[in-house]
N, C-alpha and C positions, 0 to 999 in steps of 0.2 A: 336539902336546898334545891332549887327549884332551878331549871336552866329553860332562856327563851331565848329567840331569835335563831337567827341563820349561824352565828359563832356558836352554837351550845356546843359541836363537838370538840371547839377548844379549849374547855375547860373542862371539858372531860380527862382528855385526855392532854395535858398540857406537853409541850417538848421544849426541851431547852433550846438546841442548837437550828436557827435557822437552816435546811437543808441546802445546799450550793446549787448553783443552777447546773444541769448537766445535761449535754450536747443530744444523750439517747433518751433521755427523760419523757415522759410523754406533754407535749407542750400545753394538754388542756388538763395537770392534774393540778387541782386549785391548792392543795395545801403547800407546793412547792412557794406559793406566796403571802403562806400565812406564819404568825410567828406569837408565842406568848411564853412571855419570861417565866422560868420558872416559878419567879416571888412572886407575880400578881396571883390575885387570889381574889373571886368573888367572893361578895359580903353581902349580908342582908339587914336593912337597918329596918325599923314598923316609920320612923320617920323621915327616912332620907331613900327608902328601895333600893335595888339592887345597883351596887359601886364597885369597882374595882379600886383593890388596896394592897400595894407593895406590902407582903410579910416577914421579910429582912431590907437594911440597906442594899441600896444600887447603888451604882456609882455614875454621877452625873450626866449625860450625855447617853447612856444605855439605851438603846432600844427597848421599850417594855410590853410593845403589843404592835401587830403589820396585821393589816387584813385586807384583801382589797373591795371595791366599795360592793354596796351590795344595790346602787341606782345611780346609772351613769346613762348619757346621752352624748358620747363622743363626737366634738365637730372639730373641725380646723380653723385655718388662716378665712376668717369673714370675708376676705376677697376673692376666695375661689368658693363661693356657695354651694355646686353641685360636688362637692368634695368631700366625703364621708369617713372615719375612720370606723372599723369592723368593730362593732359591738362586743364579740366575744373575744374580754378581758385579755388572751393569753393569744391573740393571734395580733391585733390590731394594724391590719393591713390598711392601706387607703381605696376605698372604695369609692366609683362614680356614683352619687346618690340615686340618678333615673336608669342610668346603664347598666351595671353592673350587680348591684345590689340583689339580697335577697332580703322583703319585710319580715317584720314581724306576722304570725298568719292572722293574729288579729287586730293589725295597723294599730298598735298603741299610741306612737308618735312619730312623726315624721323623721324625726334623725334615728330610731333604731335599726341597723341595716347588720348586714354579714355580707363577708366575701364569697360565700356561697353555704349550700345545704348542709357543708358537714360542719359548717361552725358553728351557722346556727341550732343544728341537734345536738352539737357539746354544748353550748354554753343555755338548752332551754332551763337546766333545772337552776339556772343566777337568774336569768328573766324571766321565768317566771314569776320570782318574787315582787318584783318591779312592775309588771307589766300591767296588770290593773290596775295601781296606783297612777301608774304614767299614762294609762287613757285617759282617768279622771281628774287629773291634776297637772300633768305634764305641762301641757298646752297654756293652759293657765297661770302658774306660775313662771313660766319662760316669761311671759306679757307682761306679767306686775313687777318682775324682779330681774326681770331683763337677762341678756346672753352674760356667761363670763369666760372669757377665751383665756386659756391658760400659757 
């Protein structure tokens, strides 16, 4: 069976028990925020590709897969615009957009920032993935498909 994407290592190696958040933990280790039950189970169909499929009952409500996203452009309250949140997932401080920030080095889009140099060298191997999509597309689909503040 074939594994793609940025999750492949979790179905390698699946674990059952979500890890607890812990105070000494290293705050940028990404699997502390990932999770797959033990019953999903990739599948392969010639008609329908690669699905994910419960191998025994769950029970209603179960969490059966956390991952966190792998193309995010964090902003805040539309009323305070120079107000950034740190790009790198596992920090997310509030950053001044023009002041305090540090870009991406190759200005993918305008909302990518960190609170400074060390976040963004933990978090380059997640933007990475994102970041030439988000030069090429970023911009553009923000336009057509507008902000969504959560």
């Amino acid at each position: 069976m074939e594994f793609i994407g940025e999750s492949e290592h979790l179905f390698r190696n699946p674990f059952a028990h979500k890890p607890a958040a812990s105070k000494t933990a290293n705050a940028l280790d990404r699997d502390a925020d990932s999770y797959v039950h033990p019953n999903l189970v990739q599948y392969y169909n010639s008609l329908k590709g690669i699905f994910l499929q419960v191998s025994a009952p769950v029970p209603a409500g179960t969490t059966i897969l956390a991952d966190v996203p792998y193309a995010l452009t964090p902003s805040l309250d539309p009323s305070q615009p120079d107000d950034l949140i740190c790009s790198n997932l596992k920090c997310r401080q509030r950053v001044k957009q023009y002041k305090e920030s540090v870009r991406c080095q190759t200005n993918c889009i305008r909302d990518v920032a960190w609170c400074n140099i060390d976040c963004r060298t933990a978090d380059q191997a997640r933007h990475g993935i994102e970041c030439a999509w988000l030069k090429n597309q970023g911009e553009n689909l923000r336009q057509n498909e507008g902000q969504i503040y959560a």
